[in-house]
C-alpha positions in Angstrom: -5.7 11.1 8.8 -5.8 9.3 12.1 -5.6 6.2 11.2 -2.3 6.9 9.7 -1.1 8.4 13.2 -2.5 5.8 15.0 -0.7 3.3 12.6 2.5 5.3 12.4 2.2 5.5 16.6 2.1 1.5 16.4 4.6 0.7 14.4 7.7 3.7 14.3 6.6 5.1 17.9 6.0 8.6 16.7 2.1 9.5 15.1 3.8 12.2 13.1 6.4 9.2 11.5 4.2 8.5 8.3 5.8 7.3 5.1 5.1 9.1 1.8 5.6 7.3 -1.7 9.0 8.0 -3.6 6.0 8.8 -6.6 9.1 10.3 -8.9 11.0 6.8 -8.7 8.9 3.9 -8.2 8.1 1.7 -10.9 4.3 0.1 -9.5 1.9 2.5 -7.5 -0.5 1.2 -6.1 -2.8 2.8 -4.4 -5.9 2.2 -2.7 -8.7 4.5 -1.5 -7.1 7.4 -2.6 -7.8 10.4 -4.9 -4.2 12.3 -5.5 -5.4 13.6 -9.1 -8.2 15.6 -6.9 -5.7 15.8 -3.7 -2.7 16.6 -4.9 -1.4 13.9 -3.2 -2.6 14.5 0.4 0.2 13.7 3.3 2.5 12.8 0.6 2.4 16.5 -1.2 2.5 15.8 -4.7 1.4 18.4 -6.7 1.1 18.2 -11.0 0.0 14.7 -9.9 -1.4 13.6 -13.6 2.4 14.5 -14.7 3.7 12.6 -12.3 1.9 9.2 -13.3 2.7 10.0 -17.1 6.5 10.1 -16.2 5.9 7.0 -14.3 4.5 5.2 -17.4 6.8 6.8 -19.6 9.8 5.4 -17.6 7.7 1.6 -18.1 6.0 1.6 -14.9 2.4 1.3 -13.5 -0.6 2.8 -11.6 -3.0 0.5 -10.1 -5.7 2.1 -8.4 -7.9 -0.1 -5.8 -11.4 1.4 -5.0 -15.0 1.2 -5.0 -15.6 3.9 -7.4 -14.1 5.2 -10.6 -12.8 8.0 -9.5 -10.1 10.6 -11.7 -7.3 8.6 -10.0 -8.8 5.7 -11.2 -9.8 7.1 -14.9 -5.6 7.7 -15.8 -5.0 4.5 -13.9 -2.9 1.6 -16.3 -5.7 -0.9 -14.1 -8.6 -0.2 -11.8 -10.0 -2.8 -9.6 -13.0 -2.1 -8.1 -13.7 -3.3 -4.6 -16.4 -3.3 -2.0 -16.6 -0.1 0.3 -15.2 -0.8 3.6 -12.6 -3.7 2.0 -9.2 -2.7 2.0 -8.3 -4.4 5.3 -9.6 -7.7 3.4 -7.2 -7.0 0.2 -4.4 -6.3 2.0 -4.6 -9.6 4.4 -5.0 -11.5 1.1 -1.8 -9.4 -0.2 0.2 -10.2 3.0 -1.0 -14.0 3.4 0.0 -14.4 -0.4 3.4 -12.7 -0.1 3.9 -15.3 3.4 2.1 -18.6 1.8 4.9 -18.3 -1.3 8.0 -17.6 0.7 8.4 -14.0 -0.5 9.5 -12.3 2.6 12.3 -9.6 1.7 12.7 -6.9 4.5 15.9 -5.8 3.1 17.9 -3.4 5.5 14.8 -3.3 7.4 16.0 -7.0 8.8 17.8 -6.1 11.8 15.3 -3.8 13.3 11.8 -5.6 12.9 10.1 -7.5 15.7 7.0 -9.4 15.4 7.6 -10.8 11.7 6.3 -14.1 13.2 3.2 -13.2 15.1 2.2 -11.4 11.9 3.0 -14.3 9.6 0.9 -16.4 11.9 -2.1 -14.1 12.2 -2.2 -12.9 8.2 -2.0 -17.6 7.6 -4.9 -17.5 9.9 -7.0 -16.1 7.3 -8.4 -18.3 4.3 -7.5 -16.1 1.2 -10.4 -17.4 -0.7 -12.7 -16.3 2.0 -10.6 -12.8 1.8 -10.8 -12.0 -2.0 -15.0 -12.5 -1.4 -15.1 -10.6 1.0 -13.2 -8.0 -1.4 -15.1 -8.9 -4.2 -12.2 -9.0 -5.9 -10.8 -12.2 -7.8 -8.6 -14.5 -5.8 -6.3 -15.0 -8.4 -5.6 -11.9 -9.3 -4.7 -10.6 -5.2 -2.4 -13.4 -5.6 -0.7 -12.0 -8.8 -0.4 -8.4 -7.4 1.2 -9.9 -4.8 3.9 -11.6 -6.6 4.2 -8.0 -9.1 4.9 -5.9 -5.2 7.5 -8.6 -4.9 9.2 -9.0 -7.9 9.8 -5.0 -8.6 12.1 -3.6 -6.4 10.6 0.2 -6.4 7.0 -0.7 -5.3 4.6 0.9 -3.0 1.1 0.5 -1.6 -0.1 3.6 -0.4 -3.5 4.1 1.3 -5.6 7.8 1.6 -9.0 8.8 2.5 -10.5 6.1 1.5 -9.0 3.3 3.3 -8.5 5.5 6.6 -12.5 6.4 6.7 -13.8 2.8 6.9 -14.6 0.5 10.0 -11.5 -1.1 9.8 -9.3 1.7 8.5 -6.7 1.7 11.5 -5.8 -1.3 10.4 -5.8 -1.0 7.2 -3.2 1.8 7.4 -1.2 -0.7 9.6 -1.6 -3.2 7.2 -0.1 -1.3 4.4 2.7 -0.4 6.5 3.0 -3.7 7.1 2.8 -4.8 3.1 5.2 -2.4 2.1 8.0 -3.5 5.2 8.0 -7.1 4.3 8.1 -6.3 0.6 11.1 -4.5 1.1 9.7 -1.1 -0.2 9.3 0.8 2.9 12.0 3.2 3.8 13.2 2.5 0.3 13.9 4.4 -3.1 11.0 4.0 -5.2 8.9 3.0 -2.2 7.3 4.3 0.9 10.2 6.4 2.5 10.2 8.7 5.2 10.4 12.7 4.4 13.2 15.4 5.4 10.7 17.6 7.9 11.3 21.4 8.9 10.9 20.0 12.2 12.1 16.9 13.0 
């Protein structure tokens, strides 16, 4: 889980600061690299996960796992996109430069207290998302769609595990999905990535 505390040290100045998903109210999970039907939800502590999903669909929402394998996450998934090992920081740049590229930017409350929007807008542009989605092996067209469904649903989440942390690049992927979820609007937000009531704050 360093990545995650490296991530959470980067952005909210504390390494124990890490966002879990609001799994009981959001209406689009997605998650990528993870395995919460063998985990239990890992960090985010969400056991009778299977349930969980089926309330989600039953309520009209989705579970969209990203990975390079079929895993059980991915079997009860609603859609399963399988990428190349090691990719996640690729799909996530082609998330964010999609979400920038169209104008989609809504921080929400999260406005008044985020610095850097710009430098990130002008790194993620730097990117050419065709080269991206290859690099994911994932179609560019639909990156650019998922993109648009994380910003049109107001409870969304992306939420990264094992998988995405335990990869060459997985520090920033974790930052990256931090950063997806903020300029979304769904961080620190019901039905998104909010931050948990510790026994010790």
């Amino acid at each position: 889980q360093l990545p995650h505390m490296v991530a959470s040290h980067a952005m909210f100045g504390h390494q124990f600061l890490m966002p879990v998903p609001d799994v009981d109210r959001t209406q689009l999970f997605v998650c990528i690299g993870g395995t919460p039907v063998a985990s239990g939800g890992s960090i985010m502590g969400a056991p009778g996960f299977e349930k969980r999903i089926e309330a989600l669909r039953a309520r009209g929402g989705r579970f969209i796992v990203i990975d390079p394998r079929r895993t059980g996450s991915a079997a009860i998934a609603d859609e399963f996109l399988p990428v190349r090992p090691g990719a996640g920081a690729f799909v996530l740049l082609a998330l964010l430069h999609e979400v920038f590229a169209a104008g989609r930017v809504a921080q929400g409350h999260l406005a008044q207290s985020t610095v850097g929007l710009d430098e990130l807008r002008k790194a993620v542009l730097a990117f050419e998302p065709g080269q991206l989605a290859a690099r994911a092996g994932l179609p560019r067209e639909r990156l650019a769609r998922l993109a648009h469904e994380l910003c049109d649903e107001p409870r969304a989440l992306v939420y990264g595990r094992v998988g995405a942390c335990t990869q060459e690049f997985g520090g920033l992927a974790l930052w990256l999905i931090y950063c997806l979820n903020a300029v979304t609007g769904h961080l620190d937000s019901e039905g998104g990535m909010m931050f948990a009531e510790p026994a010790v704050d």
